[in-house]
C-alpha positions as a Markdown table, in Angstrom:
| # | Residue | x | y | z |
|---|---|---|---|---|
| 1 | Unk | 0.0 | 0.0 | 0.0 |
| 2 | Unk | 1.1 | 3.2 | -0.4 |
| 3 | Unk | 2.3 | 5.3 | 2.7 |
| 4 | Unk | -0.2 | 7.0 | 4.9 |
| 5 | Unk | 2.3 | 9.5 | 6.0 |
| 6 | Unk | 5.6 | 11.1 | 5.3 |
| 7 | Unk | 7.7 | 13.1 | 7.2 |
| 8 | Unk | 9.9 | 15.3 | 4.4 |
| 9 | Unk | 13.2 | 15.7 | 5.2 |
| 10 | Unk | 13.4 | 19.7 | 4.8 |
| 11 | Unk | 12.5 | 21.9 | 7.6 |
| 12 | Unk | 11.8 | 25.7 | 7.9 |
| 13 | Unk | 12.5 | 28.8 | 10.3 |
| 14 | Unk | 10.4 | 28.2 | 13.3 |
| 15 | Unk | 11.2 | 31.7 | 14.4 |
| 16 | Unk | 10.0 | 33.2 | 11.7 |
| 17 | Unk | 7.1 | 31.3 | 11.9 |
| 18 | Unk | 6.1 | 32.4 | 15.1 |
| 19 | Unk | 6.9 | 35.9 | 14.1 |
| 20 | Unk | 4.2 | 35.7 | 11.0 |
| 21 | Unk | 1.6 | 34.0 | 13.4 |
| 22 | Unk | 1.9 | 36.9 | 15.9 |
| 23 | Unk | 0.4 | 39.3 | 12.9 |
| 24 | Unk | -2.4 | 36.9 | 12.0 |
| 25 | Unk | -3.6 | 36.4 | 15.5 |
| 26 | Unk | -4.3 | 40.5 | 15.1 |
| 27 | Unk | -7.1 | 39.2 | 13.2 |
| 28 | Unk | -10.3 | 37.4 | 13.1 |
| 29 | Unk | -10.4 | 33.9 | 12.8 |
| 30 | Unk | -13.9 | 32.0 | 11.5 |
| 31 | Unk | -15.0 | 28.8 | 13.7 |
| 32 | Unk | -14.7 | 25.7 | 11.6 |
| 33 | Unk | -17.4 | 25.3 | 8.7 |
| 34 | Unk | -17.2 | 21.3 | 9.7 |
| 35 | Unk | -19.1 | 21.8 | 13.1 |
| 36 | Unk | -20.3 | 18.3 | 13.0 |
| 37 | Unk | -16.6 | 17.1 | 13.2 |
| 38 | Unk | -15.0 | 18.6 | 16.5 |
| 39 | Unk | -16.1 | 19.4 | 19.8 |
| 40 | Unk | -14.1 | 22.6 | 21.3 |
| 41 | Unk | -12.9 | 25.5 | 19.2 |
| 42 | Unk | -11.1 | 25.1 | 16.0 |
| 43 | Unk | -10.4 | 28.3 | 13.8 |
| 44 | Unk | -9.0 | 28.6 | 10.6 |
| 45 | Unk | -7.7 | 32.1 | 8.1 |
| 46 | Unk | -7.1 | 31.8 | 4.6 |
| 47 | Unk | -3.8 | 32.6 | 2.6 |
| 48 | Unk | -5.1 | 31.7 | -0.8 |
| 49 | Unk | -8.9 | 31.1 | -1.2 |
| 50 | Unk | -11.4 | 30.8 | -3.9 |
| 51 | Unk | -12.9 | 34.4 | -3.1 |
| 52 | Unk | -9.7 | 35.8 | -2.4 |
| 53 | Unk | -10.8 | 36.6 | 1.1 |
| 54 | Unk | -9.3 | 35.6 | 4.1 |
| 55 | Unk | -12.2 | 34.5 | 5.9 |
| 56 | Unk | -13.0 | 32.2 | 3.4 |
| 57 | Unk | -12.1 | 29.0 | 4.8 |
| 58 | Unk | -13.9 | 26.7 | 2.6 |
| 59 | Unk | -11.8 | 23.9 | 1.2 |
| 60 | Unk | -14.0 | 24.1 | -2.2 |
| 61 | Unk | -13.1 | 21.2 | -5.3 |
| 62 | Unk | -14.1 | 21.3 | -8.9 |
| 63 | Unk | -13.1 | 23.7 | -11.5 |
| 64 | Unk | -12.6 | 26.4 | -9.2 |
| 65 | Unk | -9.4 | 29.5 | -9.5 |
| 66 | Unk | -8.0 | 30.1 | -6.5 |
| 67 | Unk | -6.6 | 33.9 | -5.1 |
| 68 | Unk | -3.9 | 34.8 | -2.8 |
| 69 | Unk | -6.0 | 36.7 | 0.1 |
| 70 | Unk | -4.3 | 39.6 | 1.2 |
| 71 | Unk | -2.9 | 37.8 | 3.7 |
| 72 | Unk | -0.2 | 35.8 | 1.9 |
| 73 | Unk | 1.8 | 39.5 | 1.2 |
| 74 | Unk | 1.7 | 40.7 | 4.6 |
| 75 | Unk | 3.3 | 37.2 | 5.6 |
| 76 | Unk | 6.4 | 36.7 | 3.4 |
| 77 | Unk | 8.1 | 33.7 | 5.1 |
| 78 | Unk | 5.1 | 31.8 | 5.4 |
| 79 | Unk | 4.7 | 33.4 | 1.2 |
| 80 | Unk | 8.2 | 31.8 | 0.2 |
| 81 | Unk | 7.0 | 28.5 | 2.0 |
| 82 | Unk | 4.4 | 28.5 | -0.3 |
| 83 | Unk | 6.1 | 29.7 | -3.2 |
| 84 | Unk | 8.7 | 26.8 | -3.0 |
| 85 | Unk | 6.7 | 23.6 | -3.8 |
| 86 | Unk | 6.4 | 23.5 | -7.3 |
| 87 | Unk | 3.0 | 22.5 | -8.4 |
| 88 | Unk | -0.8 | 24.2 | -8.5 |
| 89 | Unk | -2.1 | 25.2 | -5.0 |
| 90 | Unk | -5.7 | 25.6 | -4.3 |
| 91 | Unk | -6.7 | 26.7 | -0.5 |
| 92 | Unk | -3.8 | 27.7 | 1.6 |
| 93 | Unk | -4.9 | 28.2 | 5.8 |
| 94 | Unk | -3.7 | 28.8 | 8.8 |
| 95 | Unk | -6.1 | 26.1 | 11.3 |
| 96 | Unk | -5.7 | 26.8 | 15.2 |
| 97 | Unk | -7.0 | 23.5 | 17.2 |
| 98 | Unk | -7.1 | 25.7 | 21.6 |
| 99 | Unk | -6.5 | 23.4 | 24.2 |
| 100 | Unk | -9.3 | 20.5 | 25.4 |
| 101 | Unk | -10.9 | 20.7 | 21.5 |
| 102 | Unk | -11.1 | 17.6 | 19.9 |
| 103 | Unk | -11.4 | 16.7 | 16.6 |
| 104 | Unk | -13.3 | 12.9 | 16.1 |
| 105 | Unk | -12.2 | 10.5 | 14.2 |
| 106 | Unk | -13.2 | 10.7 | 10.3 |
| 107 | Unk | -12.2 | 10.4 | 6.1 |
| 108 | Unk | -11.6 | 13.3 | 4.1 |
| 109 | Unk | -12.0 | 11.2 | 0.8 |
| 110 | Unk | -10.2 | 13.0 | -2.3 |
| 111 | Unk | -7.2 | 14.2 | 0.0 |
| 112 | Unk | -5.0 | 11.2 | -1.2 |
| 113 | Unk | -2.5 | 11.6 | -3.4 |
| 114 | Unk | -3.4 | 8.9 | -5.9 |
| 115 | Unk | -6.5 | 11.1 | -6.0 |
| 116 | Unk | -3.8 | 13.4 | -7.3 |
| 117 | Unk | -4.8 | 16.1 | -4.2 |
| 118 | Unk | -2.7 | 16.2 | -1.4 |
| 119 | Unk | -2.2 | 17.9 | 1.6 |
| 120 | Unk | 0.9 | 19.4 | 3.4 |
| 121 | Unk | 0.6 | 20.0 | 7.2 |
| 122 | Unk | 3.3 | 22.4 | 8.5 |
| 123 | Unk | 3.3 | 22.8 | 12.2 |
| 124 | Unk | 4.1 | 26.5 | 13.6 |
| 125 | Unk | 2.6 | 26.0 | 17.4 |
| 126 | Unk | 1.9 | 22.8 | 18.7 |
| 127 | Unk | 2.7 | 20.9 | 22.6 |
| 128 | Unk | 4.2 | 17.6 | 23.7 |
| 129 | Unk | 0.4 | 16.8 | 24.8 |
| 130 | Unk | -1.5 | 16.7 | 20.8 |
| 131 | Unk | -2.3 | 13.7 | 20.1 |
| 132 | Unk | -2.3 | 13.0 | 16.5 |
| 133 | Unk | -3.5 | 9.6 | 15.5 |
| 134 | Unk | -3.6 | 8.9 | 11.5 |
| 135 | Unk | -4.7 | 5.2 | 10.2 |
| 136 | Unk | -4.0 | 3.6 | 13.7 |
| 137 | Unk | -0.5 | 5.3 | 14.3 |
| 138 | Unk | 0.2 | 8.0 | 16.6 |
| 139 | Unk | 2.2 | 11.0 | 15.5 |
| 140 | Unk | 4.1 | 14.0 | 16.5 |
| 141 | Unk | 4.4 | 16.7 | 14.1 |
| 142 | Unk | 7.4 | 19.1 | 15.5 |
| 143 | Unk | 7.2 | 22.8 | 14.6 |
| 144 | Unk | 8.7 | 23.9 | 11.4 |
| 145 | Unk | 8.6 | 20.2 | 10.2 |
| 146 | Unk | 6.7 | 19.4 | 6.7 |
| 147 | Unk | 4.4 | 16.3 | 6.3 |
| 148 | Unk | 2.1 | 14.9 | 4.3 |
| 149 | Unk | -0.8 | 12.7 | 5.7 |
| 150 | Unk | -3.3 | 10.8 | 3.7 |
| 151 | Unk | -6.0 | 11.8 | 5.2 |
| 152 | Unk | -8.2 | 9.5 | 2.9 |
| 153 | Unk | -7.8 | 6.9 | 6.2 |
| 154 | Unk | -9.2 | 7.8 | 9.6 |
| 155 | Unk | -7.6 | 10.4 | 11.7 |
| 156 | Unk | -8.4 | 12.8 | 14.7 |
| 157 | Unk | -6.8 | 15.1 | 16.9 |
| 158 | Unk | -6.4 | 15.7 | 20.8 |
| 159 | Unk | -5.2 | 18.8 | 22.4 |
| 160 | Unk | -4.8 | 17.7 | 25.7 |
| 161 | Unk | -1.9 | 20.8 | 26.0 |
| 162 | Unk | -2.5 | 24.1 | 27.3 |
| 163 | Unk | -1.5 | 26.3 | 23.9 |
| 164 | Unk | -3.1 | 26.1 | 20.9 |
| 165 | Unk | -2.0 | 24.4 | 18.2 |
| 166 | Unk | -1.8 | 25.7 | 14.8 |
| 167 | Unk | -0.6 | 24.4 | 11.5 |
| 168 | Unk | 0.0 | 25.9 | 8.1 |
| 169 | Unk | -2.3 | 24.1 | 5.3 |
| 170 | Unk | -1.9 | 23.9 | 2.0 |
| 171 | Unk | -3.9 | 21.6 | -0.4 |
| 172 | Unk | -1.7 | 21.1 | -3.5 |
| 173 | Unk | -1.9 | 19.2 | -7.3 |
| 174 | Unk | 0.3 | 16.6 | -8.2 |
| 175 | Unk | 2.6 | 16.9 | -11.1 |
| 176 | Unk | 6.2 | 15.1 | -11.6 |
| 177 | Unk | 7.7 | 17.7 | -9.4 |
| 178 | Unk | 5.8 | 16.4 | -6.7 |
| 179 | Unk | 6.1 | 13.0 | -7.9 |
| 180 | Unk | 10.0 | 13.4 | -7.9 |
| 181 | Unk | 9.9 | 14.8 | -4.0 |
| 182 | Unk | 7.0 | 12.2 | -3.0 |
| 183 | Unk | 9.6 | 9.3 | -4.0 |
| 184 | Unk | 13.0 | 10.9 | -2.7 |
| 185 | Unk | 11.3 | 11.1 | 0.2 |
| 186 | Unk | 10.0 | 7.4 | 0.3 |
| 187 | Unk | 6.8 | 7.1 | -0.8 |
| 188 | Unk | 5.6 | 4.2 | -1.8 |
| 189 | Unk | 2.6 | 4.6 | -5.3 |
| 190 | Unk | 0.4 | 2.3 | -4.8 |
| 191 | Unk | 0.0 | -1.2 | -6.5 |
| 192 | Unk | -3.2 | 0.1 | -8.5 |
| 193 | Unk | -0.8 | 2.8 | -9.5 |
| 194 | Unk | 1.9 | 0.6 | -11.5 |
| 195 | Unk | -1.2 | -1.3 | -12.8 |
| 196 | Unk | -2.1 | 1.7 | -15.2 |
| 197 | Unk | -1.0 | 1.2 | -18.9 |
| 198 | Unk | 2.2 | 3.6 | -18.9 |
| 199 | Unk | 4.6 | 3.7 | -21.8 |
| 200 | Unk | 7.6 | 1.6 | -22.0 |
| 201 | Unk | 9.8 | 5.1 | -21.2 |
| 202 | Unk | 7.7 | 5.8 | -18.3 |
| 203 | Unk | 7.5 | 2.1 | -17.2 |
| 204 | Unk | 11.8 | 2.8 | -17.3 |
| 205 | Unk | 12.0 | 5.7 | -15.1 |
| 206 | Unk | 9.1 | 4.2 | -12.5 |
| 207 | Unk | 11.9 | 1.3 | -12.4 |
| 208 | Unk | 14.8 | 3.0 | -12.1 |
| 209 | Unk | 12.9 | 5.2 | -8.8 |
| 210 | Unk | 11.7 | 2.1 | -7.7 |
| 211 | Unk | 15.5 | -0.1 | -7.9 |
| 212 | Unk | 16.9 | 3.0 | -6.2 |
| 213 | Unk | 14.6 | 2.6 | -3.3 |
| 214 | Unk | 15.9 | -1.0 | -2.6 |
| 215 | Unk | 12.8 | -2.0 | -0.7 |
| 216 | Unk | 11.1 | -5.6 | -0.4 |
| 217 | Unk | 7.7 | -3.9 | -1.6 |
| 218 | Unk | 9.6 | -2.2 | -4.4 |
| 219 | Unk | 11.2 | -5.1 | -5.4 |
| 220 | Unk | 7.6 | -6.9 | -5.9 |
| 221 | Unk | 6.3 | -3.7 | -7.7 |
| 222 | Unk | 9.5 | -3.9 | -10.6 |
| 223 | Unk | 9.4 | -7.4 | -11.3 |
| 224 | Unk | 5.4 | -7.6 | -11.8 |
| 225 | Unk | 6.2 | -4.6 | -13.9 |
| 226 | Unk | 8.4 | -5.9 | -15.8 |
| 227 | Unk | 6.3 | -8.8 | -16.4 |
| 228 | Unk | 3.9 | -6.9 | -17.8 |
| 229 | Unk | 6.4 | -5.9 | -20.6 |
| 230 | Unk | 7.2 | -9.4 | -21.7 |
């Protein structure tokens, strides 16, 4: 199966990121639309939004053109964060989870990236005492660290802490930029994945990723591949 998790190896400035939280704190911060999935409070501001306003906190999918909200320029750390993944973004927030709030257990189906959507969770404020609990495993996501999380498979969140907790957001499209980082990184595409007809050039190079990974499951993957070229 492919991974429910990664942790990337880059890191950012968790200074600066405290720094850039300070100023959006000035500001308002809408509840949660999904009131049926937490108990507690749980807030959320928008970067980039399909209105362009920062109190649109709607994850919205379809065809739909998402706007830097005026937010992104007044922040410019959290901007070049942004700014460095390579690929499409669509809703960019900042979500704050204050202590004793509890998100339940649920799916957020499309949010995988074989669905070719993905989310990246970058912690800015967070306590020893969040419990973070993702298809069964327990996590902890540091500040400044960078993850992605299929969150396709059951997960909820705990802050048993007394600070809030607050992550940056972004919901990205995949393209072979991404693909590139997913795999350097050690994710694993998914069987159903290397079952799709590809061409014999891009059977090669999902080989060649797959021999350099040197894994038990990638071994499996290239030689059922290959069969399929026979």
């Amino acid at each position: 199966m492919a991974s429910s998790h990664i942790k990337f190896s880059v890191t950012y400035n968790v200074t600066q990121l405290h720094q850039e939280l300070k100023h959006c704190l000035k500001m308002e911060w809408p509840l949660h639309f999904n009131n049926f999935d937490y108990q507690g409070d749980w807030r959320s501001i928008s970067l980039r939004s399909a209105s362009g306003a920062a109190n649109d906190i709607y994850a919205h999918s379809g065809d739909i053109a998402y706007r830097d909200t005026p937010l992104m320029a007044e922040t410019p750390y959290i901007s070049s964060i942004v700014n460095s993944w390579k690929c499409e973004k669509e809703s960019v927030r900042l979500l704050a989870l204050s202590p004793g709030s509890i998100i339940k257990p649920h799916k957020d189906l499309g949010c995988s990236y074989t669905d070719g959507n993905f989310r990246i969770h970058i912690p800015i404020l967070t306590n020893k005492d969040v419990l973070f609990t993702v298809d069964g495993h327990n996590l902890f996501l540091d500040e400044g660290a960078c993850w992605y999380i299929d969150f396709s498979n059951t997960h909820s969140i705990k802050n048993n802490g007394t600070t809030n907790r607050v992550h940056l957001i972004m919901d990205c499209i995949k393209n072979d930029w991404t693909d590139h980082l997913f795999r350097d990184n050690g994710y694993q595409p998914a069987t159903e994945e290397i079952e799709n007809d590809y061409d014999e050039a891009t059977k090669a190079m999902i080989i060649a990723e797959l021999e350099r990974m040197d894994t038990d499951v990638a071994r499996a993957l290239i030689t059922k591949m290959k069969g399929q070229s026979e």
